[in-house]
N, CA, C and O atoms as CSV, one atom per row, in Angstrom:
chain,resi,resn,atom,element,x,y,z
A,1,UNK,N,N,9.582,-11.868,21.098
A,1,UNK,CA,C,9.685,-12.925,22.086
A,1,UNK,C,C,9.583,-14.265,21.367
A,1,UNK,O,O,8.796,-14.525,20.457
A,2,UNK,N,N,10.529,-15.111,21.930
A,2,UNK,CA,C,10.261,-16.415,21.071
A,2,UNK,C,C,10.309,-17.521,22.516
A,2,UNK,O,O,10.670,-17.293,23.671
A,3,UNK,N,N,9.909,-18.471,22.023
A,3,UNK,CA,C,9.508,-19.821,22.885
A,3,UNK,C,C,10.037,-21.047,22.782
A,3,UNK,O,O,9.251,-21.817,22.230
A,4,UNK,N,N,11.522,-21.763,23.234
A,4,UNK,CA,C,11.989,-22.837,22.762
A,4,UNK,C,C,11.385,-23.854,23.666
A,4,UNK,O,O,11.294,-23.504,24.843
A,5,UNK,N,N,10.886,-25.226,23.309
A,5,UNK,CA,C,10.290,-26.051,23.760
A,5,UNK,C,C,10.882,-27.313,23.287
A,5,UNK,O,O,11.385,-27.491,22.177
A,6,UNK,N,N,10.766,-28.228,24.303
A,6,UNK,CA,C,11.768,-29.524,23.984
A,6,UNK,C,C,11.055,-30.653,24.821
A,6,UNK,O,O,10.378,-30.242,25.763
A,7,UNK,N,N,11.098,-31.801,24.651
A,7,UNK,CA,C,10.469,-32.914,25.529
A,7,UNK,C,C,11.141,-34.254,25.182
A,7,UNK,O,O,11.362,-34.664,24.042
A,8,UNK,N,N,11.460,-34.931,26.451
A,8,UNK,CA,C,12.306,-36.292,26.266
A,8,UNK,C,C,11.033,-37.120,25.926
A,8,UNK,O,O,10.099,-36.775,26.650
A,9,UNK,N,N,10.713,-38.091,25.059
A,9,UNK,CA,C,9.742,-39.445,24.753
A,9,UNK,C,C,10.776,-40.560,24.272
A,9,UNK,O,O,11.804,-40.694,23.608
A,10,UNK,N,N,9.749,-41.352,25.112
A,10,UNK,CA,C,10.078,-42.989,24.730
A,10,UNK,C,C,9.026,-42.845,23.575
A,10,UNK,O,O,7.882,-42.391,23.594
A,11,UNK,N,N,9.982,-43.521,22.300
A,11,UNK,CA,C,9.617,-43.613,20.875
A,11,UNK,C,C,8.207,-44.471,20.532
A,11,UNK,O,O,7.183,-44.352,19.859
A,12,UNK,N,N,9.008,-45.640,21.673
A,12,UNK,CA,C,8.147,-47.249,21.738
A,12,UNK,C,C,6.908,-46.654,22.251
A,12,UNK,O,O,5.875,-46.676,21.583
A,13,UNK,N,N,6.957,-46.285,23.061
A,13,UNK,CA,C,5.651,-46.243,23.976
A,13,UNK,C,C,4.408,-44.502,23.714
A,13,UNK,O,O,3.205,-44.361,23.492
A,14,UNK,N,N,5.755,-43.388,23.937
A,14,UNK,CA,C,4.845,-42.161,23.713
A,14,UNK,C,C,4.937,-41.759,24.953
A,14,UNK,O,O,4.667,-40.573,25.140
A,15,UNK,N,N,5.327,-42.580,26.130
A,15,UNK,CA,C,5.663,-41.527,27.349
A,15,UNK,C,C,6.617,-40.472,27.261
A,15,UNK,O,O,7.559,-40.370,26.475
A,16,UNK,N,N,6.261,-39.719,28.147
A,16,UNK,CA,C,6.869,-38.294,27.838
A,16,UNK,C,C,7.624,-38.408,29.622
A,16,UNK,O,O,6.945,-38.657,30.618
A,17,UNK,N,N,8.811,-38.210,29.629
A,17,UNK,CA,C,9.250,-38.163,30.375
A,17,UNK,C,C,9.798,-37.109,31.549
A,17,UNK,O,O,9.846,-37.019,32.775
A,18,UNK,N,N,10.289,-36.157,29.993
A,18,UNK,CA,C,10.749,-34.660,31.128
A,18,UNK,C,C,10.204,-33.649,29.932
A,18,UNK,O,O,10.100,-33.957,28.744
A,19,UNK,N,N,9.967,-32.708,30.370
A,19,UNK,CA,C,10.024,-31.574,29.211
A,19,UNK,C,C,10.537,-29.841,29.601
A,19,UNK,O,O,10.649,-29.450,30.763
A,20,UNK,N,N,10.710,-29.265,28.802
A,20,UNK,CA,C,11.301,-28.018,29.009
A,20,UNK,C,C,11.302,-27.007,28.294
A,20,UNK,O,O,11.302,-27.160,27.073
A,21,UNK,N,N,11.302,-25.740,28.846
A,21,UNK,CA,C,10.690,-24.774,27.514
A,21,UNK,C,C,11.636,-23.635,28.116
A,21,UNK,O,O,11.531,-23.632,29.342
A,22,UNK,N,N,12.412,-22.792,27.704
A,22,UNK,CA,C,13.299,-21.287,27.499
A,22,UNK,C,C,12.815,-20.257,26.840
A,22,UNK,O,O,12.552,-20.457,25.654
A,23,UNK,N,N,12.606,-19.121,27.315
A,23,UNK,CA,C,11.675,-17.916,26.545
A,23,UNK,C,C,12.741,-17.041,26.241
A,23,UNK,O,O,13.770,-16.992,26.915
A,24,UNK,N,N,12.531,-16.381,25.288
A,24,UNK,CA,C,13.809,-15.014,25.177
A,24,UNK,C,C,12.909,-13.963,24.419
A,24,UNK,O,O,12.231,-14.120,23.404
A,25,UNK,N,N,13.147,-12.556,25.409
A,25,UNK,CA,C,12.039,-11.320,24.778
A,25,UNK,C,C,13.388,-10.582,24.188
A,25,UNK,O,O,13.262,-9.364,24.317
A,26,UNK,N,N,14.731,-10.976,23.535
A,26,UNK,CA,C,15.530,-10.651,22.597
A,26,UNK,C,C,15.207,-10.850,21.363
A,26,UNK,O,O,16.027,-10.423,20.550
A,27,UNK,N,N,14.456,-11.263,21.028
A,27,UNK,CA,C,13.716,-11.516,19.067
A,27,UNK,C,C,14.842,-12.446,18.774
A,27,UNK,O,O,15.322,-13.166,19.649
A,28,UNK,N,N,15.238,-12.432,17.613
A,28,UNK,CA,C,15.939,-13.277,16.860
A,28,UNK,C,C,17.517,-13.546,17.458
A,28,UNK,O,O,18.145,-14.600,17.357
A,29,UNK,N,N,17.881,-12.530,17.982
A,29,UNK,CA,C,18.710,-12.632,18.487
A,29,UNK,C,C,19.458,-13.181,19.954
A,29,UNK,O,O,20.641,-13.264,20.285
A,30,UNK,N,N,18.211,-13.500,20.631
A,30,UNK,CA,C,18.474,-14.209,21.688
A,30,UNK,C,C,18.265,-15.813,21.574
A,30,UNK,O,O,18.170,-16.618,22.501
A,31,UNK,N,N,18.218,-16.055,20.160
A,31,UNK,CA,C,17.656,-17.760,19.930
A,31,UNK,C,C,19.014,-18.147,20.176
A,31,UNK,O,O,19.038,-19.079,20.979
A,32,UNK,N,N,20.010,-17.837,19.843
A,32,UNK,CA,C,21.412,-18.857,20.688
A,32,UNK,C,C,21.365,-19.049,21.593
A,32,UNK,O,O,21.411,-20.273,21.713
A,33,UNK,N,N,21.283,-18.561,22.551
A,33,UNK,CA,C,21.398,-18.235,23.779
A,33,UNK,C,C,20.849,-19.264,25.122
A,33,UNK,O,O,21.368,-19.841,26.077
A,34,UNK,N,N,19.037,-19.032,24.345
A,34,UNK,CA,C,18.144,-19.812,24.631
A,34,UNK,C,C,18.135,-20.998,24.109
A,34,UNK,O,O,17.785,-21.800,24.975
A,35,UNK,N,N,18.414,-21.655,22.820
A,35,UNK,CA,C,18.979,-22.909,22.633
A,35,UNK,C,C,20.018,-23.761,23.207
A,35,UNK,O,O,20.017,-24.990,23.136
A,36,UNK,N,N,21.343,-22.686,24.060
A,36,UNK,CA,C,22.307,-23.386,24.812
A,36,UNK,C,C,21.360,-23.323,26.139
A,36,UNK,O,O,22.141,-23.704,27.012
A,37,UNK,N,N,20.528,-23.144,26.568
A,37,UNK,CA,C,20.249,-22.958,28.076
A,37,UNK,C,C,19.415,-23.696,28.011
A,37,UNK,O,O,19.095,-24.060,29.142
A,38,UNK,N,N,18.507,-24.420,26.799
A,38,UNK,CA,C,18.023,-25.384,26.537
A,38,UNK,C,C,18.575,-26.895,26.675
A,38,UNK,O,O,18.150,-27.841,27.338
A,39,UNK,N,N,19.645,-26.775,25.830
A,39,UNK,CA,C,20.314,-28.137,25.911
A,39,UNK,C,C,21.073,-28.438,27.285
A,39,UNK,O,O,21.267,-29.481,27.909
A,40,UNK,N,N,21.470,-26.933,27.534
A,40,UNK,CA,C,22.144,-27.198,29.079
A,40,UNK,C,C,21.111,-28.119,29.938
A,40,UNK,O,O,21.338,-29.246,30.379
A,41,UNK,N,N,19.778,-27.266,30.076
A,41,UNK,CA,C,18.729,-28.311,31.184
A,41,UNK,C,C,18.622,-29.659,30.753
A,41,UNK,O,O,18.523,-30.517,31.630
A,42,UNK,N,N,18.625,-30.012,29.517
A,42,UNK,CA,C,18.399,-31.193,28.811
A,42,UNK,C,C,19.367,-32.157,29.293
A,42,UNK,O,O,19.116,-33.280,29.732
A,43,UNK,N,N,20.855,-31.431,29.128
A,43,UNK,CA,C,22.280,-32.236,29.775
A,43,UNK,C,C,21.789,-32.771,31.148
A,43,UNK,O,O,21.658,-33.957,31.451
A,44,UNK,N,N,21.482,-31.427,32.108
A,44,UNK,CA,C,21.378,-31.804,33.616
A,44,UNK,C,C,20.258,-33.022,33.787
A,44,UNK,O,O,20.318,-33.673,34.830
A,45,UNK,N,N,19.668,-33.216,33.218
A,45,UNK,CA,C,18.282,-34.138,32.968
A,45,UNK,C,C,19.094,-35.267,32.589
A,45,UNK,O,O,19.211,-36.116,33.473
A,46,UNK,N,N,19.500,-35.422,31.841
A,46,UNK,CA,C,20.131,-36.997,31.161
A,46,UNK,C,C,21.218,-37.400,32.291
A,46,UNK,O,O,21.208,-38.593,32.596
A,47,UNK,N,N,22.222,-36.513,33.002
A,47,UNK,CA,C,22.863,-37.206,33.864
A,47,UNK,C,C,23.847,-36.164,33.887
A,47,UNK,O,O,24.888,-36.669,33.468
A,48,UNK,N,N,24.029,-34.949,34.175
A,48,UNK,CA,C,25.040,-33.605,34.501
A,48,UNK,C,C,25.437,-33.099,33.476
A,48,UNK,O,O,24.927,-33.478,32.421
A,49,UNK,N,N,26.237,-32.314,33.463
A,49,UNK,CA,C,26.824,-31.567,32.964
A,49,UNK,C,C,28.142,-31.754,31.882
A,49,UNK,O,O,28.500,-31.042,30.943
A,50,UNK,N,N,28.732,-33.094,32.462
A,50,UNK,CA,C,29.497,-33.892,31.414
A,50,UNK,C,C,29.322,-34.750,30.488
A,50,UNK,O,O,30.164,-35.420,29.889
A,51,UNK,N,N,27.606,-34.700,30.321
A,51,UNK,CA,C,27.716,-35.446,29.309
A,51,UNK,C,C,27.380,-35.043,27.954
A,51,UNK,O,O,27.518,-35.835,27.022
């Protein structure tokens, strides 16, 4: 099982704005997977899907 974890911060300041975490009980092999489903939420967070 692995644990991807991610968090938006303002640099200046240290606020933490959004954060997000993707689990995969695939071992090594589900880290793609969970890294695109990562950045996907990350996309929907910044402003959809097109950006």
């Amino acid at each position: 099982m692995f644990t991807l974890a991610a968090r938006l911060v303002d640099v200046e300041t240290g606020t933490v704005y959004s954060g997000f975490q993707t689990v995969t009980h695939e071992g090594e092999e589900g880290l793609i997977s969970a890294a695109e489903i990562l950045a996907d939420d990350i996309a929907m967070e910044l402003g959809g899907p097109d950006v």
